[in-house]
C-alpha positions as CSV (number, residue, x, y, z in Angstrom):
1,X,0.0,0.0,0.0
2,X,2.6,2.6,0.7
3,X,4.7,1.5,-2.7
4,X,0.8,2.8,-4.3
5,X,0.3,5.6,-2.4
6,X,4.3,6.9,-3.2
7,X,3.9,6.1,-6.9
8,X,0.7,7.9,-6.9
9,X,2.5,10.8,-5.1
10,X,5.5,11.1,-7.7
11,X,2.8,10.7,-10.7
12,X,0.9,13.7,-9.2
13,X,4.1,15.7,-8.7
14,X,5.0,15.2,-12.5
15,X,1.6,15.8,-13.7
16,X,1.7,19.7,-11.6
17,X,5.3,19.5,-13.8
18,X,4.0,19.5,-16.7
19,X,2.6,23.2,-17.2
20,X,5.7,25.0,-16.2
21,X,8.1,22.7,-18.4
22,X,6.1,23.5,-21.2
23,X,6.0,27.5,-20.4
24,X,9.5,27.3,-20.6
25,X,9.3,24.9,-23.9
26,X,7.2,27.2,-25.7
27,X,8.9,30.4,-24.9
28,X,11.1,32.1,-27.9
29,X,10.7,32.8,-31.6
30,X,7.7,30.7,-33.5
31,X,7.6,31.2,-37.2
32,X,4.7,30.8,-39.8
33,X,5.2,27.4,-41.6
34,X,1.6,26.8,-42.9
35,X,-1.9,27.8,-43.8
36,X,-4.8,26.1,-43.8
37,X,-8.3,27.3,-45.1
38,X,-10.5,24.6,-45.7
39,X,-9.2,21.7,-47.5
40,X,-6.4,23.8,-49.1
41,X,-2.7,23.7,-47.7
42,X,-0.5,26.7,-48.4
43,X,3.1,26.9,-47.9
44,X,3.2,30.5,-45.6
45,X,5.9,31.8,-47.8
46,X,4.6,31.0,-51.0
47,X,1.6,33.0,-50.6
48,X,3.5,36.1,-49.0
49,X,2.6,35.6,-45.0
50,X,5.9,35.5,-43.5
51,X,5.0,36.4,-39.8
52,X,6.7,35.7,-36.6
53,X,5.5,34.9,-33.4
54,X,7.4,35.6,-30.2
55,X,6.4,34.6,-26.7
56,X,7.9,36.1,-24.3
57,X,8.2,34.7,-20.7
58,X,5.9,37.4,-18.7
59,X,3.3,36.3,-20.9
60,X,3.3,39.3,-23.4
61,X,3.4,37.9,-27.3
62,X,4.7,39.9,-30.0
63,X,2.9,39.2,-33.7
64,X,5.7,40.9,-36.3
65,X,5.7,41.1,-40.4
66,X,8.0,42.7,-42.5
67,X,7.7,46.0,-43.3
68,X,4.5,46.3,-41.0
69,X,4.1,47.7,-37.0
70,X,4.3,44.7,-35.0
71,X,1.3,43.6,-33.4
72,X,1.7,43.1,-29.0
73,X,-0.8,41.0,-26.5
74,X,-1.0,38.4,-24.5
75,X,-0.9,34.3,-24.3
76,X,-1.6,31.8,-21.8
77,X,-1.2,28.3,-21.7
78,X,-2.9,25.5,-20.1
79,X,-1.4,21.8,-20.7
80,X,-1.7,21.8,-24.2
81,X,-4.1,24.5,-25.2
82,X,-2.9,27.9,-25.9
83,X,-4.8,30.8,-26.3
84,X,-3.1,34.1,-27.9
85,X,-5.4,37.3,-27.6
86,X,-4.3,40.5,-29.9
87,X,-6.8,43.5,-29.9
88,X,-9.4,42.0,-27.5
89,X,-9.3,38.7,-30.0
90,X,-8.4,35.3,-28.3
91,X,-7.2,32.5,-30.8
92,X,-7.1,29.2,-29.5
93,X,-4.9,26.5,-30.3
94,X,-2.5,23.2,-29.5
95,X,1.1,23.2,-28.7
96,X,2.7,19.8,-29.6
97,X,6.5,19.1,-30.2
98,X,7.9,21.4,-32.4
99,X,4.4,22.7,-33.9
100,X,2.1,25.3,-32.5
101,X,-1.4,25.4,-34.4
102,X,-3.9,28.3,-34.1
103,X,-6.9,27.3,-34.9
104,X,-9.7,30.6,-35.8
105,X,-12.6,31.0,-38.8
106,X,-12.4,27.1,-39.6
107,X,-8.7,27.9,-40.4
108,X,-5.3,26.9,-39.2
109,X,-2.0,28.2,-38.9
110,X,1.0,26.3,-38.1
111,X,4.1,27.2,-36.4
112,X,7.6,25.7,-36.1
113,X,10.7,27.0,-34.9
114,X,12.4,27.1,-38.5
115,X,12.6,30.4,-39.8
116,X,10.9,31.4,-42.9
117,X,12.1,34.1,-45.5
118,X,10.4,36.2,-48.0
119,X,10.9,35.9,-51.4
120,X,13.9,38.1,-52.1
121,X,13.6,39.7,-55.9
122,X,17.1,41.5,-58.0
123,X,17.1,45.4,-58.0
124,X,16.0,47.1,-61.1
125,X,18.5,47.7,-63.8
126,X,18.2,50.7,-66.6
127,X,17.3,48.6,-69.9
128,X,19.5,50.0,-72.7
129,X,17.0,49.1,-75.6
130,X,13.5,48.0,-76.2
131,X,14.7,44.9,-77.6
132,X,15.5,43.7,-74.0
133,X,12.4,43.0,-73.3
134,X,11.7,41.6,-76.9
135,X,10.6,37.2,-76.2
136,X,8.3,35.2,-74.5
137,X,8.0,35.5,-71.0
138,X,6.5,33.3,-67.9
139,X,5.3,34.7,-65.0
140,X,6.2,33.8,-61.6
141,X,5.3,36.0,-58.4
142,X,3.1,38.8,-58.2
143,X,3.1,41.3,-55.7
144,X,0.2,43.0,-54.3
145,X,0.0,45.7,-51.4
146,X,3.7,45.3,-50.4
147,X,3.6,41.3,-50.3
148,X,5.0,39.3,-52.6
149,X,4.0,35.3,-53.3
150,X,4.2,32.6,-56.0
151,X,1.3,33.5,-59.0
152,X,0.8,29.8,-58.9
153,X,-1.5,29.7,-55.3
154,X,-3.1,33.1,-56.1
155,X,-5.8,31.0,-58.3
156,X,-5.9,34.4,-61.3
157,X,-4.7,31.8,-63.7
158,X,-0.9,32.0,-64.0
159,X,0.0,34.1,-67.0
160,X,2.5,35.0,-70.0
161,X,3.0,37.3,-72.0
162,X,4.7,38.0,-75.1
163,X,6.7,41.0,-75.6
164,X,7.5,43.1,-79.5
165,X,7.6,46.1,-81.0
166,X,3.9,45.7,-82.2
167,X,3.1,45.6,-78.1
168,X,2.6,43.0,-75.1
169,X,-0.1,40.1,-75.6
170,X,-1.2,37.8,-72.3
171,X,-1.9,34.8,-72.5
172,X,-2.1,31.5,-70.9
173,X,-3.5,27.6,-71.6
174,X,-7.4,28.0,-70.0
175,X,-7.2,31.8,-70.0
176,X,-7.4,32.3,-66.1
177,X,-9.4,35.3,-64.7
178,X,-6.6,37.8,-64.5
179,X,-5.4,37.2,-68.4
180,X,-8.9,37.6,-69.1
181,X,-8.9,41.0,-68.0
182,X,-5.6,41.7,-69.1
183,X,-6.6,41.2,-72.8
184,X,-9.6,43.2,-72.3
185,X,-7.7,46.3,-71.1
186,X,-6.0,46.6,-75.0
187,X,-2.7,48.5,-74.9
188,X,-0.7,50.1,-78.0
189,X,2.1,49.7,-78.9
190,X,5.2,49.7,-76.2
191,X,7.3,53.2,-75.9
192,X,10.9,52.6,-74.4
193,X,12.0,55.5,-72.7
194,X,14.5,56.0,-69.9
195,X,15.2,52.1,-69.4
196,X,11.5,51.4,-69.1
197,X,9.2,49.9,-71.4
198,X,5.9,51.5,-71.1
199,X,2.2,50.5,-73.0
200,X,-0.4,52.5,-72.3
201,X,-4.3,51.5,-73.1
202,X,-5.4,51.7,-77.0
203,X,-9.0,53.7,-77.3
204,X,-11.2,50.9,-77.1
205,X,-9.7,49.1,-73.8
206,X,-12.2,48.0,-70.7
207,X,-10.4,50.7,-68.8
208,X,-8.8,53.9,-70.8
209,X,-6.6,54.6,-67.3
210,X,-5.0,51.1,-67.6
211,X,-1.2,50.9,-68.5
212,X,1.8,48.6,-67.9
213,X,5.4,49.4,-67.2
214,X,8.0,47.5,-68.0
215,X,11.3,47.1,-66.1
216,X,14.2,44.7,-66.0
217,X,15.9,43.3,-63.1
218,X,19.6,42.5,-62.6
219,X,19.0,38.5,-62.3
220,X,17.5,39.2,-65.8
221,X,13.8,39.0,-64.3
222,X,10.8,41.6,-66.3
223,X,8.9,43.6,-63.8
224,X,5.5,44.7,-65.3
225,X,3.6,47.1,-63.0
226,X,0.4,47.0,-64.2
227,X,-1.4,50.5,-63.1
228,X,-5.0,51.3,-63.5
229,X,-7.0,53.3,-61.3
230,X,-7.1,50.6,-58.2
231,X,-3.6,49.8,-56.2
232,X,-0.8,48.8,-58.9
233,X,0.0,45.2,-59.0
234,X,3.3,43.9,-60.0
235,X,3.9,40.5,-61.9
236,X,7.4,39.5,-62.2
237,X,8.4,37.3,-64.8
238,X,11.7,34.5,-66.2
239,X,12.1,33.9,-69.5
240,X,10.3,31.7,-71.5
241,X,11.7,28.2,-72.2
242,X,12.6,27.3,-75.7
243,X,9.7,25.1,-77.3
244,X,11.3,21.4,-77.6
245,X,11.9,20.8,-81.3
């Protein structure tokens, strides 16, 4: 009986353990590895959300993005439920080896202790003729209000465009949403001036504001800002492939 009652005692000690290891276990730098919305997966980085979560020990959490004012509140753990509240709004979640998950909206986002980049893109070089930008071209990211992400997981359609001196024609294989409404805002014919390529819309386009400038980048990457009267968006784009013979 008193072998019971001591091994009962030392489970009970470890079991009050538990919380304060894992305080001290969850503490530090967290980083945004996933998103999940519904049945779709997203890599964090691929879609632009690099964000970094720190807890800190008095209990204070600090939510930080690049180029963006940090977001402070608070966190509290209990076994392995964690609940972090910014601005009055609690998000629960699970903490689990190596992983925190925040669960809010039906969505989840997962955090590991890897640290995650953003995608880093060549400064802009001063073209020395239109014919530069002359070819076939494939796009890759697109950058919209300061983030940039892969054009693939945006779900536009992922377009290309071909570049001449008779102007700039999207395009791609099921002609996605956003090459749909590219070809409907109709541009004239490209004017190369100061190291930029620059088309502007032809009379009849969806939207007589609409143009598109053209820049290259040192890694040998086309920026095209495409400006209308909303917020610019930028697509950046490699060269084309060679058709196999």
């Amino acid at each position: 009986m008193k072998k019971l009652i001591s091994l009962i005692l030392v489970i009970l000690l470890i079991c009050m353990a538990i919380p304060t290891m894992a305080e001290e276990e969850v503490t530090g730098d967290w980083y945004l590895k996933t998103m999940k919305m519904g049945d779709q997966e997203y890599d964090a980085a691929s879609i632009g959300y690099v964000i970094q979560m720190t807890l800190n020990e008095d209990g204070s959490v600090v939510m930080a993005m690049p180029e963006q004012e940090p977001e402070t509140g608070t966190w509290v753990l209990d076994g392995d439920k964690i609940t972090v509240t910014i601005d009055d709004d609690p998000v629960e979640g699970t903490v689990s080896e190596g992983a925190i998950v925040l669960e809010q909206d039906g969505g989840e986002m997962v955090f590991t202790r890897d640290e995650v980049s953003t995608i880093t893109l060549a400064e802009v070089k001063a073209a020395e003729s239109a014919e530069e930008f002359y070819g076939n071209w494939t796009s890759v990211y697109v950058e919209m209000e300061g983030m940039v992400m892969e054009i693939a997981v945006v779900g536009m359609g992922v377009p290309s465009v071909a570049i001449s001196e008779d102007g700039m024609k999207f395009f791609d294989e099921e002609d996605g949403t956003l090459t749909l409404i590219l070809k409907m805002n109709k541009l004239d014919a490209p004017v190369f001036a100061e190291g930029k390529l620059t088309a502007k819309a032809a009379a009849d386009a969806l939207n007589p504001d609409f143009s598109v400038d053209g820049e290259l980048l040192e890694d040998g990457m086309l920026k095209l800002t495409l400006i209308s009267s909303d917020s610019p968006m930028v697509l950046y784009f490699t060269p084309a492939e060679p058709a196999a013979e």
